[in-house]
N, C-alpha and C positions, 0 to 999 in steps of 0.2 A: 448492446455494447458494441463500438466502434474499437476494432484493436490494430494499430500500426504495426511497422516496425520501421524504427530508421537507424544511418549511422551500419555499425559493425553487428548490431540489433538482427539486420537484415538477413544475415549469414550466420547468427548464434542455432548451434546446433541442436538447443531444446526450445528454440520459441514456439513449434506448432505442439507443443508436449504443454507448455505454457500457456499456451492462447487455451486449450480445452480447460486446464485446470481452472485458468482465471473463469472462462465464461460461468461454469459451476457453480465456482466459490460467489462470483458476483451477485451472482440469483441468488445466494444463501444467508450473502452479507445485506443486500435491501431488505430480505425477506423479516431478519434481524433487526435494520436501524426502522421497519415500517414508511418505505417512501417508496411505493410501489413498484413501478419498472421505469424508472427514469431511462433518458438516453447518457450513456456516460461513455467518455471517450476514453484508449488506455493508450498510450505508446512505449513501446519498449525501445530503450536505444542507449547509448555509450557516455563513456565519460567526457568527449568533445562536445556533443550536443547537447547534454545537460548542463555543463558550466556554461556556455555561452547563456541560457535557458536562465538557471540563476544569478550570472551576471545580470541580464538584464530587465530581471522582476524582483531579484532578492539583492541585489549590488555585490552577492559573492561571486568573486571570479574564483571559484576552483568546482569540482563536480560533487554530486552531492546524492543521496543513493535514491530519492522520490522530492517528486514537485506536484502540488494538487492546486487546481485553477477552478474556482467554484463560480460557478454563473451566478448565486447571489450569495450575500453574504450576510450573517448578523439575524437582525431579525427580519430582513430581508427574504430568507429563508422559510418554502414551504413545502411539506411533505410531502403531498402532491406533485410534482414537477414535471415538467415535460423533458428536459436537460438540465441533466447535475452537474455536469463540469468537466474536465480532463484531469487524468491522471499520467503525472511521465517517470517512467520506473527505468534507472537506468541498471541493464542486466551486468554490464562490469565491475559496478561498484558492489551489487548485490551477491555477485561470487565472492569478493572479498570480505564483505559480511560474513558467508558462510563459514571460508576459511578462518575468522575468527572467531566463530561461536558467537561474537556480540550478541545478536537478539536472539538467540535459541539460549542463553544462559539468563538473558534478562527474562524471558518467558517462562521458562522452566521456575526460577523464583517467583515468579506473579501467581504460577499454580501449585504454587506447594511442592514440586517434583525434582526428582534427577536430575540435573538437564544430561546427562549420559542414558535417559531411556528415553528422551526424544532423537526422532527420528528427525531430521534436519538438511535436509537440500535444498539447490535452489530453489525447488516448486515453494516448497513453506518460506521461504526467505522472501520470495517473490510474494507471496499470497500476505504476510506477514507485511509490508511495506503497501500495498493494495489498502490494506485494512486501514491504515495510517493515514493515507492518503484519501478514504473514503471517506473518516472521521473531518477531516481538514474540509470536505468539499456539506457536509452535514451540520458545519459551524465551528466545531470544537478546536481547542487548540491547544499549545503550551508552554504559551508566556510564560509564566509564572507554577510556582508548586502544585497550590488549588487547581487550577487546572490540567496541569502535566496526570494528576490524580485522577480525576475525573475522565481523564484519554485513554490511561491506562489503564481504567476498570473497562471505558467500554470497548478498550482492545480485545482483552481478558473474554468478557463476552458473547464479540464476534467470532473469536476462534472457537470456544466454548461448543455457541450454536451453532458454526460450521464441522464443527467435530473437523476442524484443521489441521489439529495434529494427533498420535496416536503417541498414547501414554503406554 
């Protein structure tokens, strides 16, 4: 795993706390979808360089909290790979995640729990958007219900078998 930082990214005072987590969880999350040790890029960076980012791949000009770029796509797609793709995780937007509980309340429903006995910082905010972002570059997606379904069990999963978060 190749892990940047750009942007305000640079100077965020837990990226080298970040970068160990992710390296971890990455090995734990391949180990989980079975696509052995691909090379996957990660970059962490801000709300400036990812809207520019989805402005001009996704045509939204505002910032947006993960973008996955998958070297192939569909059934394009093989388990085996040499390079999976890029991952850009912007850490700004993923604070503000935290401060709203958004996906620590959406997660805690998907396992049946509290979400007041999940433990929920950036690290799992980050590791949680990673996971999302790995599904995207593995094929998955969520156009539609059926599939939103299908993303969210195998979110469900990867945290599961990363033992991601502490119940």
């Amino acid at each position: 795993m190749v892990l940047m930082l750009q942007g305000k990214a640079e100077s965020h005072p837990q990226a080298e706390q970040l970068e160990r987590m992710i390296r971890t969880r990455v090995a734990q999350h391949f180990l989980a979808l079975e696509v052995g040790d691909p090379e996957l890029s990660v970059v962490f960076t801000d709300d400036e360089h990812i809207r520019e980012l989805n402005y001009e791949w996704m045509g939204e000009d505002k910032p947006t909290d993960v973008l996955s770029f998958p070297m192939f796509e569909g059934e394009d797609f093989e388990e085996e790979l040499d390079l999976l793709g890029d991952i850009v995780v912007n850490l700004e937007y993923a604070e503000r995640l935290v401060a709203t509980r958004e996906h620590r309340d959406r997660v805690a429903e998907e396992l049946g729990v509290d979400a007041s006995t999940l433990e929920w910082g950036l690290s799992q905010e980050v590791d949680f958007l990673i996971i999302h972002g790995l599904l995207h570059l593995v094929g998955h997606d969520h156009a539609d219900a059926d599939e939103e379904a299908v993303m969210k069990a195998e979110e469900r999963r990867l945290w599961e078998h990363a033992g991601s978060i502490d119940i």
